[in-house]
Structures are given as structure tokens and as C-alpha cells.
N, C-alpha and C positions, 0 to 999 in steps of 0.2 A: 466575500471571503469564504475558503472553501477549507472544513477542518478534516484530516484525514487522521484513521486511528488503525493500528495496523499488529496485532499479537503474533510477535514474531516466530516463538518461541513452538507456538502451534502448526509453520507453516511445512506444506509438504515439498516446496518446490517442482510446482505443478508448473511454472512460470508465463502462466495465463496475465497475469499484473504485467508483466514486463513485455508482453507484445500488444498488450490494449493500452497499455499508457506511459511509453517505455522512456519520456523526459521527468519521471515521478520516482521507478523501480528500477533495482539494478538484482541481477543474481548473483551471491557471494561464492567464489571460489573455494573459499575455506571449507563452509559447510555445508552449501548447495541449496540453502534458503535465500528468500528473496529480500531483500533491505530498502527501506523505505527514504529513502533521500531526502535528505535534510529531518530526518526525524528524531524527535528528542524522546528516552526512554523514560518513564516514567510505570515504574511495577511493573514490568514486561509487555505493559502499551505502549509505541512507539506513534507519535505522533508530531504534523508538520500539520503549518497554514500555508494556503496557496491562494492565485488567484481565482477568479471565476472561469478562466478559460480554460482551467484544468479538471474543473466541474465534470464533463460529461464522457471522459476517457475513463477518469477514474471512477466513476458511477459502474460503468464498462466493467473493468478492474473485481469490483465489489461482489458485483450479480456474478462473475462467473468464476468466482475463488469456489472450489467446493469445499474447503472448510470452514467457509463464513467467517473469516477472521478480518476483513476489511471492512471499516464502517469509513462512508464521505459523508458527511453532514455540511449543509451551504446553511450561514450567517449573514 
């Protein structure tokens, strides 16, 4: 199991998450940040569990956000 944590609220809409792991990330119309699918908020951290096959897109995703607001943590 793969736990993704994602601070939404920081995001610039670089939308670098959505072309490296784009069955994860969608970009929101409204305000042109990026939203984490199926993620439950929790104090402005937005996080979902995944499988392991989602592991190494979203690993991808993480390293190349530049404002480090993606953590993937594997369980």
C-alpha cells in the first residue's frame, strides 16, 4: 500500500503531477491548482491510499513538484 499526502493549498499549478501520474491528479478549473483524487482533507493535507502500482509515477509526481508539497510514503 502506497500513502500519498499532498498540501493543496501551497500548490502553484505547475501541473507537473498531472502529466507524470495523471490516473492520481487532475487540474481544477475553478482555481487552477491541482487535486489529488480521491483525497480526504485533513488540516489542509489532502491524502489517499493507493496501490503499489501507483508507487513509481507518483514517486515521479513528488521529486519534480518544486514546491515540495508531495510526500508518497510505501507501507
Amino acid at each position: 500500500m502506497v500513502i500519498i499526502t499532498h498540501q493543496r493549498e501551497k500548490c502553484i499549478g505547475c501541473n507537473y503531477c498531472v502529466e507524470l501520474a495523471f490516473q492520481r491528479w487532475r487540474m481544477s478549473k475553478k482555481d487552477g491548482k491541482v487535486t489529488l483524487i480521491s483525497g480526504v482533507n485533513k488540516k489542509g493535507f489532502y491524502s489517499t491510499k493507493v496501490g503499489d502500482e501507483e508507487l513509481e509515477d507518483n514517486l515521479k509526481a513528488a521529486q519534480a513538484c518544486p514546491m515540495n508539497i508531495i510526500q508518497v510514503k510505501k507501507n
